[in-house]
OpenMM code with the backbone's topology and positions (N, CA, C; nanometers):
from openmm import Vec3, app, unit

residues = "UNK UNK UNK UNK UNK UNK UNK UNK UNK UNK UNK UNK UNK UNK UNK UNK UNK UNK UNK UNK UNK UNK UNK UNK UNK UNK UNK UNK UNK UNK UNK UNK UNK UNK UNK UNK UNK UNK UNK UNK UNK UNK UNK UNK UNK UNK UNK UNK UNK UNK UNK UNK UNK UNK UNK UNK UNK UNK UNK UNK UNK UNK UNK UNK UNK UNK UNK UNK UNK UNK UNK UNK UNK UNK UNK UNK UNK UNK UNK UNK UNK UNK UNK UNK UNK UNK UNK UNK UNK UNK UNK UNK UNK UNK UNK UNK UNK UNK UNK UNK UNK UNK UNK UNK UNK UNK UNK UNK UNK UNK UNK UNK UNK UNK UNK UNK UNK UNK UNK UNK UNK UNK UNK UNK UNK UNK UNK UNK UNK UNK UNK UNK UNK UNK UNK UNK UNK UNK UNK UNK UNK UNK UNK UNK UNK UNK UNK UNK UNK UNK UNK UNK UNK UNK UNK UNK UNK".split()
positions = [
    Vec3(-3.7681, -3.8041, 0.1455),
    Vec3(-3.8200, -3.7276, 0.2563),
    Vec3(-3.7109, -3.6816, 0.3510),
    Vec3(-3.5919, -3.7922, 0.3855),
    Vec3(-3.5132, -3.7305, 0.4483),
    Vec3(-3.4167, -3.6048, 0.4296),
    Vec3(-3.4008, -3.5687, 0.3212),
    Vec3(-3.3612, -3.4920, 0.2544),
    Vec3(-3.3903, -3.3553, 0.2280),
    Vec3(-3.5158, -3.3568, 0.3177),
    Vec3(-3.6075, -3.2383, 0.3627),
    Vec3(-3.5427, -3.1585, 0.4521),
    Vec3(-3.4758, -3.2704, 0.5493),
    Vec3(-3.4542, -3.2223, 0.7093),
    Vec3(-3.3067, -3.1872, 0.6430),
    Vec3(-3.2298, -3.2002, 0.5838),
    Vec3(-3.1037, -3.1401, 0.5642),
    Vec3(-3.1261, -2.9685, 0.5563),
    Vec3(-3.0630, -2.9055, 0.6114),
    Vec3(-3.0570, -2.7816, 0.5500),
    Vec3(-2.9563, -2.7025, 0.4481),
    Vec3(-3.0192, -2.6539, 0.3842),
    Vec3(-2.9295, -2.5759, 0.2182),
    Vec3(-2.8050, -2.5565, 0.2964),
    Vec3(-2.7030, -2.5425, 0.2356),
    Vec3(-2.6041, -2.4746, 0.2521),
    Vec3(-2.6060, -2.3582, 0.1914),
    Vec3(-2.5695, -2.2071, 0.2426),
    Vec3(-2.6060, -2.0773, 0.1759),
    Vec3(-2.5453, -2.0905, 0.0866),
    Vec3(-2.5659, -2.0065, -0.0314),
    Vec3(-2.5066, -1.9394, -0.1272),
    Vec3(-2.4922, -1.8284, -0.1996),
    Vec3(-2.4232, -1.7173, -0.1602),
    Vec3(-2.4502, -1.5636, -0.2008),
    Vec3(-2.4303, -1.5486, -0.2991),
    Vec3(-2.4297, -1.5092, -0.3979),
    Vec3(-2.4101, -1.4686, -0.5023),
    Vec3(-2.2735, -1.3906, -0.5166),
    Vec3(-2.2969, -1.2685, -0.4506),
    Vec3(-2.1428, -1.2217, -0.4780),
    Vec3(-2.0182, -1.2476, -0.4042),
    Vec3(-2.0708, -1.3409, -0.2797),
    Vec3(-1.9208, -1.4097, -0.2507),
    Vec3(-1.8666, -1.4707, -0.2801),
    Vec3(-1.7298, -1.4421, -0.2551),
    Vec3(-1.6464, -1.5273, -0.2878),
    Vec3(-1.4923, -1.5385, -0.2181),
    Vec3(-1.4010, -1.5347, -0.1925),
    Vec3(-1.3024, -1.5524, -0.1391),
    Vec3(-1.2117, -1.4629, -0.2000),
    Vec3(-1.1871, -1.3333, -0.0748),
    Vec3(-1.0945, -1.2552, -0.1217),
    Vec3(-0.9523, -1.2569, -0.2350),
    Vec3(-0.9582, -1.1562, -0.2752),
    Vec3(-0.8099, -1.2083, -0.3961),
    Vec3(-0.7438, -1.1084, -0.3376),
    Vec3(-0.6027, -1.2445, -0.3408),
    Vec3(-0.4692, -1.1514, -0.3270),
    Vec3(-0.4000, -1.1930, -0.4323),
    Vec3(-0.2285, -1.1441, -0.4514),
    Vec3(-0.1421, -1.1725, -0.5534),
    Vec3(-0.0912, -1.2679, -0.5018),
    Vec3(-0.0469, -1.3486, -0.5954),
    Vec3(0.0779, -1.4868, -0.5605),
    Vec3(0.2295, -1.3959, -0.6010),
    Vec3(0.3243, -1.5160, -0.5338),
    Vec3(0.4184, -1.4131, -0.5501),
    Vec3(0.4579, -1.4022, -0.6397),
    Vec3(0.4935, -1.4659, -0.7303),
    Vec3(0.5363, -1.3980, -0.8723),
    Vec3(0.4705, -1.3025, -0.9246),
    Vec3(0.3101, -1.2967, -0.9205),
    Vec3(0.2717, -1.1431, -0.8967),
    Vec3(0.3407, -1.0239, -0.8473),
    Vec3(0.3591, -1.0379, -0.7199),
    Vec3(0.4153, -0.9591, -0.6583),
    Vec3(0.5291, -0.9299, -0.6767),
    Vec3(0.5947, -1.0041, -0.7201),
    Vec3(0.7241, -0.9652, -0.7693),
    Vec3(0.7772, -0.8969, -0.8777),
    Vec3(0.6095, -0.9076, -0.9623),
    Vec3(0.6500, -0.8560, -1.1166),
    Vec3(0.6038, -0.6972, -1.0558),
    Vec3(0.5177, -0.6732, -0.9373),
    Vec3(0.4563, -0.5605, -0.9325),
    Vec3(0.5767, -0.4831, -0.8441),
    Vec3(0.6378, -0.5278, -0.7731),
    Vec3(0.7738, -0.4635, -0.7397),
    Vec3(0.8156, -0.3977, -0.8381),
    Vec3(0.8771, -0.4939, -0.9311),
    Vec3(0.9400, -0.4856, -1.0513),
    Vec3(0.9249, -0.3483, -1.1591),
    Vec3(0.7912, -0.3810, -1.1764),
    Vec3(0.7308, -0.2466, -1.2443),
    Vec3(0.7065, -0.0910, -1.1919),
    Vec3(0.7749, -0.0937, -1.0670),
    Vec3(0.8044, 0.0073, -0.9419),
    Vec3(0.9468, 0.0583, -0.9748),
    Vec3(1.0128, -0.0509, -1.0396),
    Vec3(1.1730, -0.0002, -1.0406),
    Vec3(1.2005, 0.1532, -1.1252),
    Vec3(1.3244, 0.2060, -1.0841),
    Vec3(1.3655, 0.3149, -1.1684),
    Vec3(1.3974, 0.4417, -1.0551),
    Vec3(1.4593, 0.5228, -1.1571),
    Vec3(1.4875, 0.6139, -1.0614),
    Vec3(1.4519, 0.7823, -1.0612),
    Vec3(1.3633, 0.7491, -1.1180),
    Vec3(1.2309, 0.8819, -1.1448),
    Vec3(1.1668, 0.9107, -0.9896),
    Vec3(1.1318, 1.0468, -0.9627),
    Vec3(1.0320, 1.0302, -0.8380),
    Vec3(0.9172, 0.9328, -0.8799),
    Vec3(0.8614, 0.9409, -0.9217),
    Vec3(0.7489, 0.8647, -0.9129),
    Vec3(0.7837, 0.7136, -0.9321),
    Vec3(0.8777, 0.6605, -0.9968),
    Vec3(0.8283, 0.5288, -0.9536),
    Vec3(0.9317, 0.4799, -0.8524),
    Vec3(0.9909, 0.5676, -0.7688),
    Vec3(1.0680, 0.5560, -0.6446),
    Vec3(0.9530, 0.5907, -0.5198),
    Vec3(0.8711, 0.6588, -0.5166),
    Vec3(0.7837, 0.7069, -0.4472),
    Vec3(0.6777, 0.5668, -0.4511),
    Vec3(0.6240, 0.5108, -0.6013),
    Vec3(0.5508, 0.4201, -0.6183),
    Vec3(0.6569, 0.2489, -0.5366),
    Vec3(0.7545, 0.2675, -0.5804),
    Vec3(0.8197, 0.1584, -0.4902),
    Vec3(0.8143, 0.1071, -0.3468),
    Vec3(0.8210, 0.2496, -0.3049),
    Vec3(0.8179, 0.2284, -0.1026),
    Vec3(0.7129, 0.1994, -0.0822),
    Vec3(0.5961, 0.2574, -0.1582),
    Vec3(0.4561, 0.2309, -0.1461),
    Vec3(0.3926, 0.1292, -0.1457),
    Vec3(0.4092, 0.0380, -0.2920),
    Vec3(0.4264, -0.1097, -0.2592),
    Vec3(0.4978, -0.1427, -0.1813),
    Vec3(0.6289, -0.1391, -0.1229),
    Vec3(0.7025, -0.2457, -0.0505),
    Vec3(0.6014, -0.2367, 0.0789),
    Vec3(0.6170, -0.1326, 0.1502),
    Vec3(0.5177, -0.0747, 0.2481),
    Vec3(0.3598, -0.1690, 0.2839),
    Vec3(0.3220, -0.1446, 0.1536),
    Vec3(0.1599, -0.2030, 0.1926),
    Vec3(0.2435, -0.3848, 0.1684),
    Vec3(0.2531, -0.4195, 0.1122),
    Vec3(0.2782, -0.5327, 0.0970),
    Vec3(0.3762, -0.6299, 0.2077),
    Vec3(0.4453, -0.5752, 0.2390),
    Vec3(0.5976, -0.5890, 0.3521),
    Vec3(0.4403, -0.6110, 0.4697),
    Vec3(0.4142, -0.5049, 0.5207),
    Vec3(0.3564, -0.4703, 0.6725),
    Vec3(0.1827, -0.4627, 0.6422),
    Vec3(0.1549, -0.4906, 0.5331),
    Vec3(-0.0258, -0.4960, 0.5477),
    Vec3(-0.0958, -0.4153, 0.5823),
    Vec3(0.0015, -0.2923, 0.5599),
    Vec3(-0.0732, -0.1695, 0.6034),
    Vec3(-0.2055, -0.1028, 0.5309),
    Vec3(-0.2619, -0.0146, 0.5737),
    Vec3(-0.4002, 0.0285, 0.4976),
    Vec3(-0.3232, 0.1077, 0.4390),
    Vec3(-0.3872, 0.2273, 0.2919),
    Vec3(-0.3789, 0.3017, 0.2303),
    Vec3(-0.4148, 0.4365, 0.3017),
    Vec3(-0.4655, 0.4243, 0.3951),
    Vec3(-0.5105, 0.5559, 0.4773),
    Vec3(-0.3595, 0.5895, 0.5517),
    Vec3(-0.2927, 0.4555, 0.5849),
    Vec3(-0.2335, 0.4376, 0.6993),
    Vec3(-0.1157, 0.5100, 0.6497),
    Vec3(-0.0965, 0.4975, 0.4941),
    Vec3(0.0815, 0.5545, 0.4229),
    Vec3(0.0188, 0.7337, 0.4154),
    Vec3(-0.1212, 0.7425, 0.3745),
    Vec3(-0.1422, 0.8611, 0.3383),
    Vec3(-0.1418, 0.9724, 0.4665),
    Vec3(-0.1535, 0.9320, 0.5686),
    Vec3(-0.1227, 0.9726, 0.7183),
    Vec3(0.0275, 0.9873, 0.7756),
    Vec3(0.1066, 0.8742, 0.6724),
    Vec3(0.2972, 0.8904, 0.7266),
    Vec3(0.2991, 0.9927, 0.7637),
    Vec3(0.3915, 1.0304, 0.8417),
    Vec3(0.3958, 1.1890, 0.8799),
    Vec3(0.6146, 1.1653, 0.8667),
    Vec3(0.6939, 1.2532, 0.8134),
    Vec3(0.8589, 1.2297, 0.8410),
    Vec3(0.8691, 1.2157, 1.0129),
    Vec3(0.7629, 1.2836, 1.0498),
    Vec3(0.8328, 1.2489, 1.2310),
    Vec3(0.8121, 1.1491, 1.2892),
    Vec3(0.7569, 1.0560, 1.2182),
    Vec3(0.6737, 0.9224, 1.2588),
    Vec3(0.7999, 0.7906, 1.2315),
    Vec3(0.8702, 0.8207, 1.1881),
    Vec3(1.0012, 0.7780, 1.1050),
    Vec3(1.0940, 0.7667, 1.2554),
    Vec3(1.1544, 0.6613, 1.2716),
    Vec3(1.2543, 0.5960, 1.3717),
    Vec3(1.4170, 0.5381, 1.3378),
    Vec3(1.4995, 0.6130, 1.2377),
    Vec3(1.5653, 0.5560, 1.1456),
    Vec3(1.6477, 0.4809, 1.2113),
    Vec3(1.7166, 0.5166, 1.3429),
    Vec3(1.7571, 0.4472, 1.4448),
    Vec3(1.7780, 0.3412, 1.4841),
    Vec3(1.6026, 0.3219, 1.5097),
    Vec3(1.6080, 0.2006, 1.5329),
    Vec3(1.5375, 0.1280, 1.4339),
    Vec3(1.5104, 0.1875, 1.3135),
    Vec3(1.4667, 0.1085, 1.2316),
    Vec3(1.2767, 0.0658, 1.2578),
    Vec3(1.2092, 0.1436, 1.3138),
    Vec3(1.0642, 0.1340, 1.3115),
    Vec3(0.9682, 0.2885, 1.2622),
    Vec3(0.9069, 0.2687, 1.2989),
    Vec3(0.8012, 0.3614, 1.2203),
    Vec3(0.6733, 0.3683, 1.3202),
    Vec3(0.5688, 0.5022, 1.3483),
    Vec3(0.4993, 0.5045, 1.4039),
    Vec3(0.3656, 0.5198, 1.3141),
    Vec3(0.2659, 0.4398, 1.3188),
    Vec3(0.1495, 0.4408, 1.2350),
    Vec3(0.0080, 0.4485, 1.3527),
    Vec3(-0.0489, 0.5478, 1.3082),
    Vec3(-0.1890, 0.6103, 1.3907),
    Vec3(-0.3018, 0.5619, 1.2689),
    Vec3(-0.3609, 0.4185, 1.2717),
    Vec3(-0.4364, 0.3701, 1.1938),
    Vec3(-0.5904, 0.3507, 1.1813),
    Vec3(-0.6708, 0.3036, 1.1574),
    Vec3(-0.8196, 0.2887, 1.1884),
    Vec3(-0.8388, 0.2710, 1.3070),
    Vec3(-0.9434, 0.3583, 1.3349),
    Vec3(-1.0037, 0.3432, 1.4925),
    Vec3(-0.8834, 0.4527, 1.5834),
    Vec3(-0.8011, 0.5335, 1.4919),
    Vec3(-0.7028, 0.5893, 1.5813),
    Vec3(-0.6255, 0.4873, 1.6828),
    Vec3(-0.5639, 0.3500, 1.6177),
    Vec3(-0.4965, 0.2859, 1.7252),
    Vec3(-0.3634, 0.3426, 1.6630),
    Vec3(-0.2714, 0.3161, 1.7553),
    Vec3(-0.1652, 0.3962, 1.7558),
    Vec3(-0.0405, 0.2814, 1.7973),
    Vec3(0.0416, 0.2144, 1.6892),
    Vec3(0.1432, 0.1391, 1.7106),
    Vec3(0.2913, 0.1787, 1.5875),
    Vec3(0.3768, 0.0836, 1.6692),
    Vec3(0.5098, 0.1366, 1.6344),
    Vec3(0.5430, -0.0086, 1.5509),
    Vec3(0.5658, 0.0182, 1.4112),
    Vec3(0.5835, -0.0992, 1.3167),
    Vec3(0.7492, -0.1141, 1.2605),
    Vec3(0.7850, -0.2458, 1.2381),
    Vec3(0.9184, -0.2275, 1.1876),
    Vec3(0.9616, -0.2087, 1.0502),
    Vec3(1.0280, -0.1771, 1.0212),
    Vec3(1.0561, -0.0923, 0.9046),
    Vec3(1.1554, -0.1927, 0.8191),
    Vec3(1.0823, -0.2973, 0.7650),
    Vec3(1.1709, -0.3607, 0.6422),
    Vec3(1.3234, -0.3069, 0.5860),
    Vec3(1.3901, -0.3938, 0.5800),
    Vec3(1.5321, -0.3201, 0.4846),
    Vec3(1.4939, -0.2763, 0.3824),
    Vec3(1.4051, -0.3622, 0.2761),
    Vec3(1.3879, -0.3150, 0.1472),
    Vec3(1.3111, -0.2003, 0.1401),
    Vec3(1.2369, -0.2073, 0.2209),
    Vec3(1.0792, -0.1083, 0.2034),
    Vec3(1.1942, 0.0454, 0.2357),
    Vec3(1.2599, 0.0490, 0.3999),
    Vec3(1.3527, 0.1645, 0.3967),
    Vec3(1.4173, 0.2181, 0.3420),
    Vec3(1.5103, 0.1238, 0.2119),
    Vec3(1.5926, 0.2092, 0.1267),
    Vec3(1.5099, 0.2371, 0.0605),
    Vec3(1.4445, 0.1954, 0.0186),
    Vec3(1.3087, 0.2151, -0.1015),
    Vec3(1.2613, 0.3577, -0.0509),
    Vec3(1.1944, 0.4215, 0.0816),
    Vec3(1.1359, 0.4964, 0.1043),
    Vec3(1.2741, 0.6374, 0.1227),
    Vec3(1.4169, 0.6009, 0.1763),
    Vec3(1.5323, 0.6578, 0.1234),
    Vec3(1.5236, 0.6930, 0.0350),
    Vec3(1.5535, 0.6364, -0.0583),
    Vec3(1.5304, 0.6708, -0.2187),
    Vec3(1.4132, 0.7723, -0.2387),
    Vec3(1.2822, 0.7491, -0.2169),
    Vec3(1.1922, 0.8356, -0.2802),
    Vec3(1.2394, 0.9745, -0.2177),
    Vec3(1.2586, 0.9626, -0.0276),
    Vec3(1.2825, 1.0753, 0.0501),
    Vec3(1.3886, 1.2023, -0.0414),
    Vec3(1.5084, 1.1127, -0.0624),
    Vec3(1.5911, 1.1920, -0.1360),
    Vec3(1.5362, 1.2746, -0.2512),
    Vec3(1.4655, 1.2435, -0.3264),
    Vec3(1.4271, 1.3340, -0.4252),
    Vec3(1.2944, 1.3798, -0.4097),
    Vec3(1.2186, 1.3711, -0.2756),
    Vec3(1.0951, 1.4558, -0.2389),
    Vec3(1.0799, 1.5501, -0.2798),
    Vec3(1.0124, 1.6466, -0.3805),
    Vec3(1.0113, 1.7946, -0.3573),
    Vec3(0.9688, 1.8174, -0.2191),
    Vec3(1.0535, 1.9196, -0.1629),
    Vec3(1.0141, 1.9948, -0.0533),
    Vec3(0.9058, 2.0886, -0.0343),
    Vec3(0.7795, 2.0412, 0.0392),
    Vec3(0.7249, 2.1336, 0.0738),
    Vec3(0.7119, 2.1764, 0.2079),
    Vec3(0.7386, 2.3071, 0.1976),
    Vec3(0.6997, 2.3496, 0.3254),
    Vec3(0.5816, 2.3298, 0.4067),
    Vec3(0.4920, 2.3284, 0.3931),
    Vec3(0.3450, 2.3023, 0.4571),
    Vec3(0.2975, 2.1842, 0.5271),
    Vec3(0.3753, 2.0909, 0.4543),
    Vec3(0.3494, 1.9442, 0.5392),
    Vec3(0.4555, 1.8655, 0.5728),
    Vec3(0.4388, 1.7684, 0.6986),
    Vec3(0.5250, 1.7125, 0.7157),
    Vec3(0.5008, 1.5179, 0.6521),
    Vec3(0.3635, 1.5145, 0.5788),
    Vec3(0.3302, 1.4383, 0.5090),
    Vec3(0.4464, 1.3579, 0.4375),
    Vec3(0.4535, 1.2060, 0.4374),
    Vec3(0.6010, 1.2074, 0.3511),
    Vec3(0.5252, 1.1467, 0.2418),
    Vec3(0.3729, 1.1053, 0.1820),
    Vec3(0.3695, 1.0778, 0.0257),
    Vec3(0.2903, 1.1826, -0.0566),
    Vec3(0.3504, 1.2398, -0.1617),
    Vec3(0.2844, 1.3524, -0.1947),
    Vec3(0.2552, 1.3197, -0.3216),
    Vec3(0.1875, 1.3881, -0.4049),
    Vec3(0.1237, 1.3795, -0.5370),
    Vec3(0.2284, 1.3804, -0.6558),
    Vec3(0.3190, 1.3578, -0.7411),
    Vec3(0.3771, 1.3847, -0.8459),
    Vec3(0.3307, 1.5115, -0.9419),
    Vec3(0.2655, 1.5295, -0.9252),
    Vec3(0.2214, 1.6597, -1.0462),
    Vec3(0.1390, 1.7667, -0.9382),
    Vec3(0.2415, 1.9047, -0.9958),
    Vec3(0.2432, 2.0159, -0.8977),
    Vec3(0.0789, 2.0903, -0.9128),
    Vec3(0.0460, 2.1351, -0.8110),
    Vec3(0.0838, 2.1769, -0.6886),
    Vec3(0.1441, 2.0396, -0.6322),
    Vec3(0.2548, 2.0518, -0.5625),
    Vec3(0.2614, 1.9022, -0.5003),
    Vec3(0.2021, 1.9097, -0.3579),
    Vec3(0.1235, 1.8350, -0.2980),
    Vec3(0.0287, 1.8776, -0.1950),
    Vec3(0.0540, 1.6744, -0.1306),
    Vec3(0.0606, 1.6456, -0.0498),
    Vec3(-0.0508, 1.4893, 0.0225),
    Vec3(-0.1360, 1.4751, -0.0193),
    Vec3(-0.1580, 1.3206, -0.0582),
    Vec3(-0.2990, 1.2729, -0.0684),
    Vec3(-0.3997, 1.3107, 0.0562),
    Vec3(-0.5034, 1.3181, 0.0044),
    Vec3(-0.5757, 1.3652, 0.0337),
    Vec3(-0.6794, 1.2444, 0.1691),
    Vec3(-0.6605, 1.1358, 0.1054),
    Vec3(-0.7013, 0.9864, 0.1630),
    Vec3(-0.6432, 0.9096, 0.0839),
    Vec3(-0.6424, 0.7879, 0.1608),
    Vec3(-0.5852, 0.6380, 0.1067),
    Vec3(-0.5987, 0.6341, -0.0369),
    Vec3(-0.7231, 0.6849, -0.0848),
    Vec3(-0.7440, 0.6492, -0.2692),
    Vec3(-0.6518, 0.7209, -0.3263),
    Vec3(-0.5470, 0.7972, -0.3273),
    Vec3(-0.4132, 0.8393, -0.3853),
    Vec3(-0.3465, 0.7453, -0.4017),
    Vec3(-0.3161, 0.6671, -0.2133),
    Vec3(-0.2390, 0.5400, -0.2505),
    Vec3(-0.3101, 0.4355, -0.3185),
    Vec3(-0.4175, 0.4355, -0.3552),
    Vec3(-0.5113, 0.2777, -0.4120),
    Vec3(-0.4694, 0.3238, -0.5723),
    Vec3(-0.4594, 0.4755, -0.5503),
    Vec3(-0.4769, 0.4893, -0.7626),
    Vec3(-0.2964, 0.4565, -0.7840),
    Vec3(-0.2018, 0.4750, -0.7055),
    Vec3(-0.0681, 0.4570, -0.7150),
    Vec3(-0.0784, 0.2754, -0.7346),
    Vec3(-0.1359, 0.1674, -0.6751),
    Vec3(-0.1138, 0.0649, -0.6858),
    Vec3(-0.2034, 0.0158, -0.8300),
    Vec3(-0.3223, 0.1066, -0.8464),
    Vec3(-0.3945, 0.0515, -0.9433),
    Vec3(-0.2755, 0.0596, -1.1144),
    Vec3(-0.2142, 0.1779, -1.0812),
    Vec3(-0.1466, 0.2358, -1.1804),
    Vec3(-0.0055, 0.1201, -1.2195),
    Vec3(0.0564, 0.0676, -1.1046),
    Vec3(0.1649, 0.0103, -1.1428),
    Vec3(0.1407, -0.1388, -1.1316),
    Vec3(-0.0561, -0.1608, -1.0923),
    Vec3(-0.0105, -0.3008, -1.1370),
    Vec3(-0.0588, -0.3242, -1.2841),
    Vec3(-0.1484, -0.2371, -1.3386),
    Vec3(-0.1266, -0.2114, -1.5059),
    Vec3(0.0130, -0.1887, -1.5667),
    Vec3(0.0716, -0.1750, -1.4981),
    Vec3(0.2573, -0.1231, -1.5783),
    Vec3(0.2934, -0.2525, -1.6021),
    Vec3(0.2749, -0.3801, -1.4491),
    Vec3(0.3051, -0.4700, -1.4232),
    Vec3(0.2233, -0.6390, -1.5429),
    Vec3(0.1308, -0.5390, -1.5963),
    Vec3(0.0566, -0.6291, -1.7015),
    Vec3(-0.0360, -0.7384, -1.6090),
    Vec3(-0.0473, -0.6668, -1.4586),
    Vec3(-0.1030, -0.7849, -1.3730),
    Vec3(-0.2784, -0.7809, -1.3910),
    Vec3(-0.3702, -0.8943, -1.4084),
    Vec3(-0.5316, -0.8431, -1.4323),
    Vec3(-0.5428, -0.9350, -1.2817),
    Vec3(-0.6068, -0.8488, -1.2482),
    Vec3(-0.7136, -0.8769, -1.1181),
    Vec3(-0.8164, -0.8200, -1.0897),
    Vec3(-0.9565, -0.9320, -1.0035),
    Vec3(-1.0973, -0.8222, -0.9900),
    Vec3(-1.0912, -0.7094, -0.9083),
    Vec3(-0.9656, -0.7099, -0.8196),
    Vec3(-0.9484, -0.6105, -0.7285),
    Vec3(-0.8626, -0.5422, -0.7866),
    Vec3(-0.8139, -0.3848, -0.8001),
    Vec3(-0.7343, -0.2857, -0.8426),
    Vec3(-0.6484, -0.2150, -0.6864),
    Vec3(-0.6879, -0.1963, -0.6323),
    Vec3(-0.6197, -0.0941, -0.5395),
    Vec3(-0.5321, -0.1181, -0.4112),
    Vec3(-0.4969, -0.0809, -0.2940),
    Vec3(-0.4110, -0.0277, -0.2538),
    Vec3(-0.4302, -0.2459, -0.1500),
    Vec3(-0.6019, -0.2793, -0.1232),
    Vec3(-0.5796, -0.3754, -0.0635),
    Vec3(-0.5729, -0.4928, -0.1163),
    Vec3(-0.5888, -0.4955, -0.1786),
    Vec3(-0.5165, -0.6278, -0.2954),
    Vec3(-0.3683, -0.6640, -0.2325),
    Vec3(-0.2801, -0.5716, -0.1179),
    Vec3(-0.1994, -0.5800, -0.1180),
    Vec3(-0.1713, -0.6849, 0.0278),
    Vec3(-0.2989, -0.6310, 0.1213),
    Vec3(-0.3018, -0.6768, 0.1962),
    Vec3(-0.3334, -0.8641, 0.2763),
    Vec3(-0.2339, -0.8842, 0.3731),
    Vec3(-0.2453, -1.0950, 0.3818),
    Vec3(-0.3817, -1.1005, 0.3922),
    Vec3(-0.3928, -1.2064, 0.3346),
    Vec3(-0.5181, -1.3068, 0.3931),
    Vec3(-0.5029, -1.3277, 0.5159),
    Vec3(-0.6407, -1.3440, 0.5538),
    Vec3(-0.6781, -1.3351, 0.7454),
    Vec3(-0.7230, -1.4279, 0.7637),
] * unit.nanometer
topology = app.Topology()
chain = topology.addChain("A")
for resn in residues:
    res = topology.addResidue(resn, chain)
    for name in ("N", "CA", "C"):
        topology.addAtom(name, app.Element.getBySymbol(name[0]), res)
């Protein structure tokens, strides 16, 4: 009878406890970023980026080159909810994003700095450019997870 007065502990069905990578994950997914092609120089900063600073996928697809502080080494990001802060700019993630910069095709039209690999070369359009860029190299990376995209990248809270 007493056993009445206890109450269930819930149980949802589809929860469960977010997945992230461990680091040797992460390291292999770096890894599979390497080279010196645009694209997987472009795919490099991208990971270092979300992964380094926990940024959203909206948040890289918004970079703007004027947002860029090389100076002093930070970066300006206008993120969900339009908050508006000044982030620091990793060593690795910077040469990394160096690197892609250097062999950017130039377009005139935007000052966007991640653009599509296959011409027209235009900006993503939203974050899911950057989610299909992470989905893409963590298959390169031979990594299986239930999550695919850009926040897989992001810390646990």
């Amino acid at each position: 009878m007493l056993d009445l007065a206890i109450p269930a502990i819930a149980h949802w069905r589809l929860a469960e406890f977010p997945r992230c990578l461990s680091t040797e994950e992460l390291n292999r997914l770096i890894a599979a970023c390497d080279g010196s092609t645009r694209s997987r120089r472009r795919d490099r900063a991208i990971v270092l980026l979300l992964s380094r600073l926990g940024l959203r996928a909206g948040d890289l697809a918004e970079l703007r080159l004027t947002d860029i502080d090389w100076q002093n080494g930070t970066f300006h990001v206008t993120g969900k909810g339009r908050y508006q802060v000044r982030m620091p700019l990793p060593q690795d993630a910077g040469e990394a994003l160096l690197g892609y910069l250097e062999c950017r095709p130039e377009v005139k039209h935007t000052d966007r700095i991640f653009l599509r690999n296959i011409a027209p070369f235009k900006p993503f359009v939203s974050g899911d450019g950057i989610s299909s860029v992470v989905s893409r190299s963590l298959k390169r990376a031979g990594i299986q997870s239930p999550a695919r995209g850009a926040h897989l990248l992001r810390p646990k809270t």
